[in-house]
Biopython code that builds the backbone (N, CA, C, O; Angstrom):
import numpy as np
from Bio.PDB.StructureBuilder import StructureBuilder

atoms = [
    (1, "UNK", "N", (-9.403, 21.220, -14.424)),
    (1, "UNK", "CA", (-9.575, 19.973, -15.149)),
    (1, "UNK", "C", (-10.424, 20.226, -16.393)),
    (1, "UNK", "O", (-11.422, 20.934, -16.265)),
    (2, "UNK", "N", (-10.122, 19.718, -17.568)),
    (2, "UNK", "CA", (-10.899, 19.529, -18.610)),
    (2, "UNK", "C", (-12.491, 18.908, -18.174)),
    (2, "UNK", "O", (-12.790, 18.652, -17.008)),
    (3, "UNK", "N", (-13.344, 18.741, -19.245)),
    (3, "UNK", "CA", (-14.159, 18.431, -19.161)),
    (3, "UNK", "C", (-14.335, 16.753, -19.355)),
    (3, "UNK", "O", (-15.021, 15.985, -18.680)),
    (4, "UNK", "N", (-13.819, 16.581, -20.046)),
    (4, "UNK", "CA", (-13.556, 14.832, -19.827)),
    (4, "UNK", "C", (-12.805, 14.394, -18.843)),
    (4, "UNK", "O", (-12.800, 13.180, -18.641)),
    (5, "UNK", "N", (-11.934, 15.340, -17.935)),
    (5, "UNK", "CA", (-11.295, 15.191, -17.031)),
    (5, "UNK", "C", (-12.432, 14.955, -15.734)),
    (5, "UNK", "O", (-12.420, 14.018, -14.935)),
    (6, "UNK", "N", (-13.384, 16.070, -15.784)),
    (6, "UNK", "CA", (-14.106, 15.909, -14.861)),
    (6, "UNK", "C", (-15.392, 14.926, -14.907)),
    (6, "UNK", "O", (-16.170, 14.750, -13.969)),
    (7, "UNK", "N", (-15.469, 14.236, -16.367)),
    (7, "UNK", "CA", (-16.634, 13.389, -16.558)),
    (7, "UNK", "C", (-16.053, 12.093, -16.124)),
    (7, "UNK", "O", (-16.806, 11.479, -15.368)),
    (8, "UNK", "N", (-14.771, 11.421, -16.424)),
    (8, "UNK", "CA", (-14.113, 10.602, -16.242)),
    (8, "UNK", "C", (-13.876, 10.383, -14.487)),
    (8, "UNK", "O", (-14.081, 9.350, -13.849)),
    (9, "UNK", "N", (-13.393, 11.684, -13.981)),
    (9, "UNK", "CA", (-13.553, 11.551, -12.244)),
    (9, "UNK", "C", (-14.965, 11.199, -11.747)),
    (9, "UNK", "O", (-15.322, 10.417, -10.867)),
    (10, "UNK", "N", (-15.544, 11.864, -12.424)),
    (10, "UNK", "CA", (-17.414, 11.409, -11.411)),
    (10, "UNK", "C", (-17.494, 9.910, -11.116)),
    (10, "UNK", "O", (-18.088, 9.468, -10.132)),
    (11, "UNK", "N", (-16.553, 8.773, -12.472)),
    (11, "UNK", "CA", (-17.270, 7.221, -12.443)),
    (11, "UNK", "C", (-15.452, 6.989, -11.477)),
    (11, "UNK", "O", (-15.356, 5.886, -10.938)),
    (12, "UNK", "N", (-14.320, 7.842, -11.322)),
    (12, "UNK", "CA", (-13.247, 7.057, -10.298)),
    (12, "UNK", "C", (-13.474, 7.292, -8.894)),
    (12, "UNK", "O", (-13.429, 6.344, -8.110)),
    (13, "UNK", "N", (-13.750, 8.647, -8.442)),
    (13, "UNK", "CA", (-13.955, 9.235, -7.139)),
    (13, "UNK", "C", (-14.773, 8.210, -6.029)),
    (13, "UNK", "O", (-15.248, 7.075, -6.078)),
    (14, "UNK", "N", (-14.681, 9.033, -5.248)),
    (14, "UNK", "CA", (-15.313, 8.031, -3.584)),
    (14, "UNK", "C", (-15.521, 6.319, -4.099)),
    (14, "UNK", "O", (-16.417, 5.529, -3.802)),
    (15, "UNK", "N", (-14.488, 6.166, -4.846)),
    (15, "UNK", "CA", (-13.834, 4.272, -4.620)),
    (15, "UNK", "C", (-15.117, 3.943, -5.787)),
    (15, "UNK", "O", (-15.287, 2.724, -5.748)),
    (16, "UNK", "N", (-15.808, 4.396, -6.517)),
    (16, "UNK", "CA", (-16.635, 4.005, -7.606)),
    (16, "UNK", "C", (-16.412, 2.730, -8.188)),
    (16, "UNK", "O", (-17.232, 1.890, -8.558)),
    (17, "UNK", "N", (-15.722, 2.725, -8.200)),
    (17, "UNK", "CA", (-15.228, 1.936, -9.249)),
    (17, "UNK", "C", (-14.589, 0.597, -8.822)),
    (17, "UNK", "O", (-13.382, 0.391, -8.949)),
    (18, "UNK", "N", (-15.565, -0.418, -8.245)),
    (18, "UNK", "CA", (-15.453, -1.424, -7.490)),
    (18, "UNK", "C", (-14.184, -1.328, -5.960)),
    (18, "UNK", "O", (-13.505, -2.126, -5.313)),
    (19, "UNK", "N", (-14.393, -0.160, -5.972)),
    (19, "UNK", "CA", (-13.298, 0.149, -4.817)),
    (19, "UNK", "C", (-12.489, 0.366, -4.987)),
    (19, "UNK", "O", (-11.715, 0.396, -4.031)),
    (20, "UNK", "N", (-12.186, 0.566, -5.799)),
    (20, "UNK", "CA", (-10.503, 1.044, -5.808)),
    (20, "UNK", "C", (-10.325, 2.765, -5.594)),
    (20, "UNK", "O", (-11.074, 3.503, -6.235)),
    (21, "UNK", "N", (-9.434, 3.273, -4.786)),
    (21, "UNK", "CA", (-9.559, 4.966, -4.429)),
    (21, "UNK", "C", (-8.447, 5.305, -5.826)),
    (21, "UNK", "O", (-7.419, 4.658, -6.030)),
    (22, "UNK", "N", (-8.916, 6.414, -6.654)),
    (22, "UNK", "CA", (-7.735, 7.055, -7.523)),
    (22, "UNK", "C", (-8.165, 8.687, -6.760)),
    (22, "UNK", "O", (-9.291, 9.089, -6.467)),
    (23, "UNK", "N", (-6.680, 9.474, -6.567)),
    (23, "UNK", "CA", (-6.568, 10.263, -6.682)),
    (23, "UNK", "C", (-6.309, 11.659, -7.755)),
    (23, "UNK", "O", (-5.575, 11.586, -8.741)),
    (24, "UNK", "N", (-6.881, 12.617, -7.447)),
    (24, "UNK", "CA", (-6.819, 12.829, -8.982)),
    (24, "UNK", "C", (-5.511, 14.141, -9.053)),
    (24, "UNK", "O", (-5.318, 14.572, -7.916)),
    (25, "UNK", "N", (-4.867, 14.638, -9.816)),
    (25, "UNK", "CA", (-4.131, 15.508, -9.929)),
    (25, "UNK", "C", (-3.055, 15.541, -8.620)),
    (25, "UNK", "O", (-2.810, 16.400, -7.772)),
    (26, "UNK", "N", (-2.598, 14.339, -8.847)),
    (26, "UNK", "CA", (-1.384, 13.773, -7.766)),
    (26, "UNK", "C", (0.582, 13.878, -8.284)),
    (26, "UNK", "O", (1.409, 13.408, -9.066)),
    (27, "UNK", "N", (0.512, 14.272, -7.831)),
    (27, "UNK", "CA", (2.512, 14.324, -7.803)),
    (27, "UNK", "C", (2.990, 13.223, -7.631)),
    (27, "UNK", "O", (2.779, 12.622, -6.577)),
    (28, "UNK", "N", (3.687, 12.739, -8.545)),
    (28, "UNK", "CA", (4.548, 11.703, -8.846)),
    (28, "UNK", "C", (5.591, 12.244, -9.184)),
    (28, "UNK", "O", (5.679, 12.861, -10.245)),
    (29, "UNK", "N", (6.733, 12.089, -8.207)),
    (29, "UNK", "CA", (8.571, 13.314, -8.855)),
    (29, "UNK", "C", (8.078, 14.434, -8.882)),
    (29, "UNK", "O", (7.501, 15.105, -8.026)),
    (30, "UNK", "N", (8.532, 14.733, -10.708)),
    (30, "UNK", "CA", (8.432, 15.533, -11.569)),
    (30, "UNK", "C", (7.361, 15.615, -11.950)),
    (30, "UNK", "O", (7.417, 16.262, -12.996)),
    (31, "UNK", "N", (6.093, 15.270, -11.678)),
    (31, "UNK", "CA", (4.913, 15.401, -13.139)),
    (31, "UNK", "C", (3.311, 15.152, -11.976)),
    (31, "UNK", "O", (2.955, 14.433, -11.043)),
    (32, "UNK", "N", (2.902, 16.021, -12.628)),
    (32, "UNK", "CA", (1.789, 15.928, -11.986)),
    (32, "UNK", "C", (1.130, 14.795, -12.777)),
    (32, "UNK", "O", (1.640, 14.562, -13.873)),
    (33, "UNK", "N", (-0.060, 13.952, -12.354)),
    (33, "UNK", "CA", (-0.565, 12.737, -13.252)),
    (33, "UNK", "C", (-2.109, 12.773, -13.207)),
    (33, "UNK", "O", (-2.541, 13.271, -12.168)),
    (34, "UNK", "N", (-2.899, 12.424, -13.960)),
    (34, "UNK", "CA", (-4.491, 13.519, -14.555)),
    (34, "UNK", "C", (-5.083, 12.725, -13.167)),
    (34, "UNK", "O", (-5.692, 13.364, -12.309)),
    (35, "UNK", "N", (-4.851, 11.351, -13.048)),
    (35, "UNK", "CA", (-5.793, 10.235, -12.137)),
    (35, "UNK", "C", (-4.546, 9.473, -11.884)),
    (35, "UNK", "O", (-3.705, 9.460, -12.783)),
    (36, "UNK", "N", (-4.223, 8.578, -10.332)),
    (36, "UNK", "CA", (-3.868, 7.527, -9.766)),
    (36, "UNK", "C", (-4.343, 6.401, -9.511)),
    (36, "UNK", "O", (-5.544, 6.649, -9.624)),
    (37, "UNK", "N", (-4.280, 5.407, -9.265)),
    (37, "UNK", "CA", (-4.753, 4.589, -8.370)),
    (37, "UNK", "C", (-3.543, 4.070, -7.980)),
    (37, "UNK", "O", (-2.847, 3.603, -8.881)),
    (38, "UNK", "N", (-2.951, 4.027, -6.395)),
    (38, "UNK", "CA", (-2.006, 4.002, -5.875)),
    (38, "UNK", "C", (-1.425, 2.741, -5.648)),
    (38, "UNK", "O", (-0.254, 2.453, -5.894)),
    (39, "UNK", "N", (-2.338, 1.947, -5.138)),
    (39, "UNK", "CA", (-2.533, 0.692, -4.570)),
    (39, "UNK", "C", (-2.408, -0.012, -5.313)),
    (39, "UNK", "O", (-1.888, -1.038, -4.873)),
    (40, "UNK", "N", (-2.710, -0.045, -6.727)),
    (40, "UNK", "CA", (-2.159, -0.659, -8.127)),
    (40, "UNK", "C", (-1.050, -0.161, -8.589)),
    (40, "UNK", "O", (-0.114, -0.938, -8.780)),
    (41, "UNK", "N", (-0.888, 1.283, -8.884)),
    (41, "UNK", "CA", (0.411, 2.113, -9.569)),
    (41, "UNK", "C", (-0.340, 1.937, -10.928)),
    (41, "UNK", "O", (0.280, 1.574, -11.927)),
    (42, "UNK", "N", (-1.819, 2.226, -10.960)),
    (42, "UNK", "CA", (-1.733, 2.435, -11.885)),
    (42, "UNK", "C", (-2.576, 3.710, -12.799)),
    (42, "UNK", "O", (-3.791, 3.829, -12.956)),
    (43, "UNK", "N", (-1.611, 4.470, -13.250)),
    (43, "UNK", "CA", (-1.607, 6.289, -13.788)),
    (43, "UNK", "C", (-2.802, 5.851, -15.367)),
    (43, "UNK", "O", (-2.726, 5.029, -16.280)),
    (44, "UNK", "N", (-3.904, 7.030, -14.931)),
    (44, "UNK", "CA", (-4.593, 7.038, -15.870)),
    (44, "UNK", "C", (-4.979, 8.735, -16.348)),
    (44, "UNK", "O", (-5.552, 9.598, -15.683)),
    (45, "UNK", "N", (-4.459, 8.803, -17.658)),
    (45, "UNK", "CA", (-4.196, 9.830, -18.223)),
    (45, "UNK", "C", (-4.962, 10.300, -19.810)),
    (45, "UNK", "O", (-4.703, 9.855, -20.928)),
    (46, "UNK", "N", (-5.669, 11.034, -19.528)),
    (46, "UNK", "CA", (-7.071, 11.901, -20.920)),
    (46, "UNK", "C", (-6.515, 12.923, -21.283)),
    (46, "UNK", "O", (-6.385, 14.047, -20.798)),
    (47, "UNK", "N", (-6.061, 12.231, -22.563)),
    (47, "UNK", "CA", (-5.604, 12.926, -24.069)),
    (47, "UNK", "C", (-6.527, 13.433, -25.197)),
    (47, "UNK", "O", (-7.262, 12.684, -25.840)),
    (48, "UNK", "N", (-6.427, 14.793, -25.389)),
    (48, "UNK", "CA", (-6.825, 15.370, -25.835)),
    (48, "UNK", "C", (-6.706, 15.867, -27.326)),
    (48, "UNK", "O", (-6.764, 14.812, -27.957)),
    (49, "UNK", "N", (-6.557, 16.991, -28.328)),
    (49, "UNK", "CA", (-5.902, 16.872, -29.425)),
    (49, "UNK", "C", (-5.108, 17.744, -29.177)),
    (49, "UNK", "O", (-4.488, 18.007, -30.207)),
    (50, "UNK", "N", (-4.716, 18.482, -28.158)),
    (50, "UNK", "CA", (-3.002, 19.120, -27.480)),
    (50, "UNK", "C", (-2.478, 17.977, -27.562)),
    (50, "UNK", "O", (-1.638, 17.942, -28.462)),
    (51, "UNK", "N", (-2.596, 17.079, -27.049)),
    (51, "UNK", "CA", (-1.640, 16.127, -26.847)),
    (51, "UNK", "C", (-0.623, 15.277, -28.328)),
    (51, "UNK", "O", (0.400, 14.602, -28.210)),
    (52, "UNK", "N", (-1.248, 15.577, -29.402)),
    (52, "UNK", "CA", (-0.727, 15.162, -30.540)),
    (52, "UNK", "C", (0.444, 15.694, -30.744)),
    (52, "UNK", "O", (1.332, 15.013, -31.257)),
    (53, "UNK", "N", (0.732, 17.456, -30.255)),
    (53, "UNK", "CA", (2.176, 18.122, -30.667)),
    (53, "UNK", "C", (3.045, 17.555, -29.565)),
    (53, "UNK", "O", (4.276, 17.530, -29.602)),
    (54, "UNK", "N", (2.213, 17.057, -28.488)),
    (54, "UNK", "CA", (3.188, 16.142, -27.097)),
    (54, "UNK", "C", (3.697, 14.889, -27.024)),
    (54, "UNK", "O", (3.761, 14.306, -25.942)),
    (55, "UNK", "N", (4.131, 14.314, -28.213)),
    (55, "UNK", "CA", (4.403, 12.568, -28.411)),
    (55, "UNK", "C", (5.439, 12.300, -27.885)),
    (55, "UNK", "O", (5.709, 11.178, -27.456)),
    (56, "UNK", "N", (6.374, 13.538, -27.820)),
    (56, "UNK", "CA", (7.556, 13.454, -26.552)),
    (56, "UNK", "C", (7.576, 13.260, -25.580)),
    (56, "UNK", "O", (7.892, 12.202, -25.035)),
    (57, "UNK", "N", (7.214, 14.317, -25.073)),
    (57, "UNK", "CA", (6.776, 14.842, -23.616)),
    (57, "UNK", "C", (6.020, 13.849, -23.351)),
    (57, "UNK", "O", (6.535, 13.567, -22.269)),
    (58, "UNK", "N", (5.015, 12.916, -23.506)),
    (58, "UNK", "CA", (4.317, 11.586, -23.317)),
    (58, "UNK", "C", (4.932, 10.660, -23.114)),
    (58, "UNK", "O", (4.713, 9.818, -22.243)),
    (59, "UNK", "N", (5.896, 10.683, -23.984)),
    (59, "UNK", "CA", (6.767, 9.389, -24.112)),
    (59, "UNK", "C", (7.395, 9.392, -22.428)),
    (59, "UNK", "O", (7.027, 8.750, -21.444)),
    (60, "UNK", "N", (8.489, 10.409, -22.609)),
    (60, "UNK", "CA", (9.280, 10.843, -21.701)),
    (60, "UNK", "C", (8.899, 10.243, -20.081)),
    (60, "UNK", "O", (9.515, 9.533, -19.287)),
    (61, "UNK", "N", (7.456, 10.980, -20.057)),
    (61, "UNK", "CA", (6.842, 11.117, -18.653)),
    (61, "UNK", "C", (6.267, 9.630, -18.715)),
    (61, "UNK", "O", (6.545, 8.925, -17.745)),
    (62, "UNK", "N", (5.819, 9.300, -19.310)),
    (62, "UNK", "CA", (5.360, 7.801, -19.455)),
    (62, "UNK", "C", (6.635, 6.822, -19.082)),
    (62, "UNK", "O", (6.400, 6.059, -18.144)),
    (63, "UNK", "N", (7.733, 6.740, -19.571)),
    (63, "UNK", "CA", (8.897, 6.479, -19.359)),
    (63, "UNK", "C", (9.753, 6.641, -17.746)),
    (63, "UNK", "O", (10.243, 5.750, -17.051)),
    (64, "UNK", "N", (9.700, 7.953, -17.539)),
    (64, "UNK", "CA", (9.492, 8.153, -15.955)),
    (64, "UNK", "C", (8.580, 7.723, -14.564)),
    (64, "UNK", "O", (8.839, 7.773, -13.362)),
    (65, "UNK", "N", (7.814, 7.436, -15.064)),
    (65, "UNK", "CA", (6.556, 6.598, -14.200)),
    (65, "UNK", "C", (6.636, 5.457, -14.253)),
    (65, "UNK", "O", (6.136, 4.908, -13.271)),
    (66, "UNK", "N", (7.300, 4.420, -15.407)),
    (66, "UNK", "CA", (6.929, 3.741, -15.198)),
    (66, "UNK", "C", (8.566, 2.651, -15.350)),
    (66, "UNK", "O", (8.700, 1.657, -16.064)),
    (67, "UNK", "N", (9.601, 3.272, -14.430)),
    (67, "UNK", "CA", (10.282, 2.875, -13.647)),
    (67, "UNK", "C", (10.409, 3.569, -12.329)),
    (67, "UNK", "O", (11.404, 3.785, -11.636)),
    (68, "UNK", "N", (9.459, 3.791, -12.202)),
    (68, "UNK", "CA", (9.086, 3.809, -10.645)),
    (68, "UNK", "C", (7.890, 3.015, -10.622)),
    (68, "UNK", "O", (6.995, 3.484, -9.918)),
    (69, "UNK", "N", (7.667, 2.042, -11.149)),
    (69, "UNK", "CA", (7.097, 1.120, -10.975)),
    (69, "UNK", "C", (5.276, 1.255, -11.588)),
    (69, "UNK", "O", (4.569, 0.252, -11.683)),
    (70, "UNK", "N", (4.923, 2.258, -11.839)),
    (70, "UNK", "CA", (3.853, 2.569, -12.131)),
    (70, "UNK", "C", (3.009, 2.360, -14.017)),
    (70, "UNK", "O", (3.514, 2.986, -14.949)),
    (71, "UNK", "N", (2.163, 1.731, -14.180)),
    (71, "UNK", "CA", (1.752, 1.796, -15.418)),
    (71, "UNK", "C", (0.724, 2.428, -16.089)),
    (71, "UNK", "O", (-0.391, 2.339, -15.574)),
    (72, "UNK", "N", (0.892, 3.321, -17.577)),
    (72, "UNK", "CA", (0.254, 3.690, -17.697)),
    (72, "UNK", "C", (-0.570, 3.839, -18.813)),
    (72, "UNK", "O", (-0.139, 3.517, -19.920)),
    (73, "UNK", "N", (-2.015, 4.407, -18.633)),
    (73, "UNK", "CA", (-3.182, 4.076, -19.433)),
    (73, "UNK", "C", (-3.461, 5.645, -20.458)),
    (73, "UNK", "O", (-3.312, 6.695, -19.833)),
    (74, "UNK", "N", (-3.731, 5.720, -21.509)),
    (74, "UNK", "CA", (-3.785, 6.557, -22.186)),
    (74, "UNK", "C", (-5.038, 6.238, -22.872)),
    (74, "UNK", "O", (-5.277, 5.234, -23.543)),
    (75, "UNK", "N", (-6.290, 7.852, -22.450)),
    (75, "UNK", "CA", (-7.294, 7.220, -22.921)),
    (75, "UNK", "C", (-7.483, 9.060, -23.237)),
    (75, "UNK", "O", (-7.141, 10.058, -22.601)),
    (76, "UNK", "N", (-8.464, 8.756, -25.024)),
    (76, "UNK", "CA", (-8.655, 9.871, -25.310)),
    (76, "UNK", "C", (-10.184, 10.515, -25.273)),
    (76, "UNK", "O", (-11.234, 9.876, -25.345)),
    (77, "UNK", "N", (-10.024, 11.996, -25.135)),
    (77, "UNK", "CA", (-10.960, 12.783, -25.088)),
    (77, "UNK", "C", (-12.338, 12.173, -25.461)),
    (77, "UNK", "O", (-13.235, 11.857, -24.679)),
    (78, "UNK", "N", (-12.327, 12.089, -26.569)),
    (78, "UNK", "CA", (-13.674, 11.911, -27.152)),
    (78, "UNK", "C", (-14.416, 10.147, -26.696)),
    (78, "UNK", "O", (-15.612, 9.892, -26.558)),
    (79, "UNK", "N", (-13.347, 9.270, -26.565)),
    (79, "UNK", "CA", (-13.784, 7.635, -25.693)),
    (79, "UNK", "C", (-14.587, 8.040, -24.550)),
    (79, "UNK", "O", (-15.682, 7.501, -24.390)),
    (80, "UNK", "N", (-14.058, 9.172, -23.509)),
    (80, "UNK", "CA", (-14.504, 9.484, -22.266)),
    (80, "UNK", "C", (-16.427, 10.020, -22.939)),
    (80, "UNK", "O", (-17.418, 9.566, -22.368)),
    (81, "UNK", "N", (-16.519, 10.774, -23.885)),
    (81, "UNK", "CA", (-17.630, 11.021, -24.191)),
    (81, "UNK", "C", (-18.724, 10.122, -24.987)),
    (81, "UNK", "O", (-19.955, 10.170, -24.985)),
    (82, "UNK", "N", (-17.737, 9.226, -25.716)),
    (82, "UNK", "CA", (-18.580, 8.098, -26.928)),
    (82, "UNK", "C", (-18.683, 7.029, -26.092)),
    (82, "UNK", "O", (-19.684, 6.372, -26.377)),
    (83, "UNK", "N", (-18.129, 6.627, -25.272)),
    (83, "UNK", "CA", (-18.204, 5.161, -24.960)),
    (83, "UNK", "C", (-17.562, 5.555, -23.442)),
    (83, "UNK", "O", (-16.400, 5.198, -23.246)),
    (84, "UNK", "N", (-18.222, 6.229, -22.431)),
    (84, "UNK", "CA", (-17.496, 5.651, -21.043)),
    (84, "UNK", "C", (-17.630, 4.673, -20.852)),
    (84, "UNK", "O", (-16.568, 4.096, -21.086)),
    (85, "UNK", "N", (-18.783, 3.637, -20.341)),
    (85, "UNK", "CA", (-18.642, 2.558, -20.214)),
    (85, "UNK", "C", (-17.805, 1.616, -20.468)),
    (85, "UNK", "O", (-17.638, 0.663, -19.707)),
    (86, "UNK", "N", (-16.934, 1.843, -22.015)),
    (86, "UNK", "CA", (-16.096, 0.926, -22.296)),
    (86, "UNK", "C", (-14.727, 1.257, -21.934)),
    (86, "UNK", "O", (-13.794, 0.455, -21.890)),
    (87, "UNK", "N", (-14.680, 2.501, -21.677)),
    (87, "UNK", "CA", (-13.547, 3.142, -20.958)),
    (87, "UNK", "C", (-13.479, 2.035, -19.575)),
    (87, "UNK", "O", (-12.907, 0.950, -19.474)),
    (88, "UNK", "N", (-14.390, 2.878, -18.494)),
    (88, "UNK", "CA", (-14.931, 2.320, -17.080)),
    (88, "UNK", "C", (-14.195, 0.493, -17.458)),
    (88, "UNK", "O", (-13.346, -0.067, -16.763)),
    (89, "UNK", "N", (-14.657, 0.090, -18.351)),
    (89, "UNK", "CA", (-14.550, -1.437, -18.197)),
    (89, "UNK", "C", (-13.066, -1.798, -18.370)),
    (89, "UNK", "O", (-12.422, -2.663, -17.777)),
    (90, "UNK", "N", (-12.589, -0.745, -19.526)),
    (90, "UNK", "CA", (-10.983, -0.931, -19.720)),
    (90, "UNK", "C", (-10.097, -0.414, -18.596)),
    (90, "UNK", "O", (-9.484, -1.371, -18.124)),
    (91, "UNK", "N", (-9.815, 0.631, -18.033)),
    (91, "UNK", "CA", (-9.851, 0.888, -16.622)),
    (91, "UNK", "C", (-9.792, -0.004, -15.900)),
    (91, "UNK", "O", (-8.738, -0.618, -15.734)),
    (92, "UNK", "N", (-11.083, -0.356, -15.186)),
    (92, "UNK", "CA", (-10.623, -1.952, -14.401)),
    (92, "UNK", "C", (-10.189, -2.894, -14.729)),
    (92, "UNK", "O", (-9.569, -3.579, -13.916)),
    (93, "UNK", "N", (-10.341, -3.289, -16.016)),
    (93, "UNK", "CA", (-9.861, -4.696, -16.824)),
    (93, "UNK", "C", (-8.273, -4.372, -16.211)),
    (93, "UNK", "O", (-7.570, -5.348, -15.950)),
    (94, "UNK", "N", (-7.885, -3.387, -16.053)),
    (94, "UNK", "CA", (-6.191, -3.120, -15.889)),
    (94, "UNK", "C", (-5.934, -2.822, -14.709)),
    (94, "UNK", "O", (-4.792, -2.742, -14.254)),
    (95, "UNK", "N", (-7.008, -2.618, -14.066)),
    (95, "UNK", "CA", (-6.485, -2.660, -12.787)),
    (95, "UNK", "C", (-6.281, -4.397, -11.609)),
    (95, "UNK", "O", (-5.888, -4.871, -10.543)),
    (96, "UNK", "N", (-6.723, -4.566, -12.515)),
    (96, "UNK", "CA", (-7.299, -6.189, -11.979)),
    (96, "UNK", "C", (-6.355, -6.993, -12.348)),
    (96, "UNK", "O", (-5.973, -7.852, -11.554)),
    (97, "UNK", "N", (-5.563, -6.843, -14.120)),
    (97, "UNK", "CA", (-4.260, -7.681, -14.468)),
    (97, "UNK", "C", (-3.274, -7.085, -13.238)),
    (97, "UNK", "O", (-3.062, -6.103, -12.526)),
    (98, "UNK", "N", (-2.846, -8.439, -13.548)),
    (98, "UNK", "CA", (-1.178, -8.742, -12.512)),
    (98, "UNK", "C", (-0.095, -8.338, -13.669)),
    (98, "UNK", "O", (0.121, -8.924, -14.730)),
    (99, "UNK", "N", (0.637, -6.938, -13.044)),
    (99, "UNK", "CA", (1.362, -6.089, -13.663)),
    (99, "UNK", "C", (2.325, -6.854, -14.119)),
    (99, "UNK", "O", (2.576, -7.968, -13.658)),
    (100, "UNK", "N", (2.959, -6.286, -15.098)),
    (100, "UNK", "CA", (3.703, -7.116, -15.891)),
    (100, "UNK", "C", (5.217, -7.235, -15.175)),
    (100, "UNK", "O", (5.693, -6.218, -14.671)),
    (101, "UNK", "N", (5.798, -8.218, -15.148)),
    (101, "UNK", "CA", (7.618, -7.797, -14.513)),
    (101, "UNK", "C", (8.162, -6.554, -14.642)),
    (101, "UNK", "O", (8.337, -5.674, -13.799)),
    (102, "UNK", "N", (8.426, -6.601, -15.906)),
    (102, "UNK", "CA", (9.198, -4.999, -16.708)),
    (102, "UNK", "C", (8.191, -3.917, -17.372)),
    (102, "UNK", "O", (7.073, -4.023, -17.878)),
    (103, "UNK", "N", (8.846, -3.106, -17.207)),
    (103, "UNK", "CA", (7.889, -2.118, -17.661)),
    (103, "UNK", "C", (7.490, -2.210, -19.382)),
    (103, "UNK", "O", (8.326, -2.832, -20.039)),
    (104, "UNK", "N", (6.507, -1.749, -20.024)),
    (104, "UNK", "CA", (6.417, -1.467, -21.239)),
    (104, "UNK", "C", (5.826, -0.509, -21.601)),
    (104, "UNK", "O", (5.384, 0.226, -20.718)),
    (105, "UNK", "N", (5.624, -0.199, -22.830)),
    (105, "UNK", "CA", (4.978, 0.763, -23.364)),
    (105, "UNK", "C", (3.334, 1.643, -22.794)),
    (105, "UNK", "O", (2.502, 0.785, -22.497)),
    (106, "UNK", "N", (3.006, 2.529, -22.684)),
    (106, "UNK", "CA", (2.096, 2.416, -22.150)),
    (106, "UNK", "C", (1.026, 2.289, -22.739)),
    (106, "UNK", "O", (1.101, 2.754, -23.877)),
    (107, "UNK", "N", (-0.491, 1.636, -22.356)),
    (107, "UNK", "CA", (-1.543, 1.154, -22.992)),
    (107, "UNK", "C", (-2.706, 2.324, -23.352)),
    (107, "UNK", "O", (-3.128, 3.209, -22.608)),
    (108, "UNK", "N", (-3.029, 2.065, -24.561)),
    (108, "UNK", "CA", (-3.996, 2.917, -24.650)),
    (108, "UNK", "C", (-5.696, 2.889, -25.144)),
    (108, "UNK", "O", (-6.026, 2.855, -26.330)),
    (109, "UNK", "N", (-6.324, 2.903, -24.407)),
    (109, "UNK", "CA", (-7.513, 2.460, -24.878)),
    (109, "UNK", "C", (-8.997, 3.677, -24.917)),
    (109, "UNK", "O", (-9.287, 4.755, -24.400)),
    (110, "UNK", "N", (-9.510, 2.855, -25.707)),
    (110, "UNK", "CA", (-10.328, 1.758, -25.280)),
    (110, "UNK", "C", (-9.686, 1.311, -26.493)),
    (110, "UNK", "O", (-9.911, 0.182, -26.930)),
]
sb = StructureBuilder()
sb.init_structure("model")
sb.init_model(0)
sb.init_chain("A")
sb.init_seg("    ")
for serial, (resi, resn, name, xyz) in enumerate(atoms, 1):
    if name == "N":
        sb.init_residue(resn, " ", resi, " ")
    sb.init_atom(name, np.array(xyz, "f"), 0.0, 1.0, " ", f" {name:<3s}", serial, name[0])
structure = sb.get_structure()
């Protein structure tokens, strides 16, 4: 795991995060996914500046997840270091909305 990977797990792990359990580096199909939370479906994923030559491959897998019902959150490197807290808050803020009917685009914050 990256390092924002692993700063970001310290505040999801052992249900932190008003209870909710995410698993981290979980199989979904095809694609491994950075963080889960199952019980929501909802995939939370720390982008980095690799990830800029990946707008495909994002798309794609984002696209794949989330007709299997799952939605997902795109949060970058440096948020996890400038502002967790507002991460942490965006995070739950989405875990807490009532998922949308159809799938859409996936969200990215903070």
């Amino acid at each position: 795991m990256t390092d924002a990977e692993n700063r970001i797990w310290y505040y999801l792990r052992n249900r932190r995060l008003s209870g909710y359990k995410f698993i981290r580096q979980h199989v979904i199909g095809i694609y491994i996914v950075d963080f889960v939370c199952r019980e929501k479906k909802l995939n939370v994923e720390i982008d980095g500046s690799q990830h800029m030559d990946a707008v495909d491959y994002d798309l794609r897998r984002s696209q794949y997840l989330e007709c299997r019902g799952y939605r997902v959150v795109r949060i970058w490197n440096h948020d996890v270091f400038k502002n967790i807290q507002g991460v942490m808050d965006s995070v739950l803020h989405e875990l807490e909305i009532v998922p949308h009917a159809s799938p859409s685009s996936p969200t990215l914050l903070p």
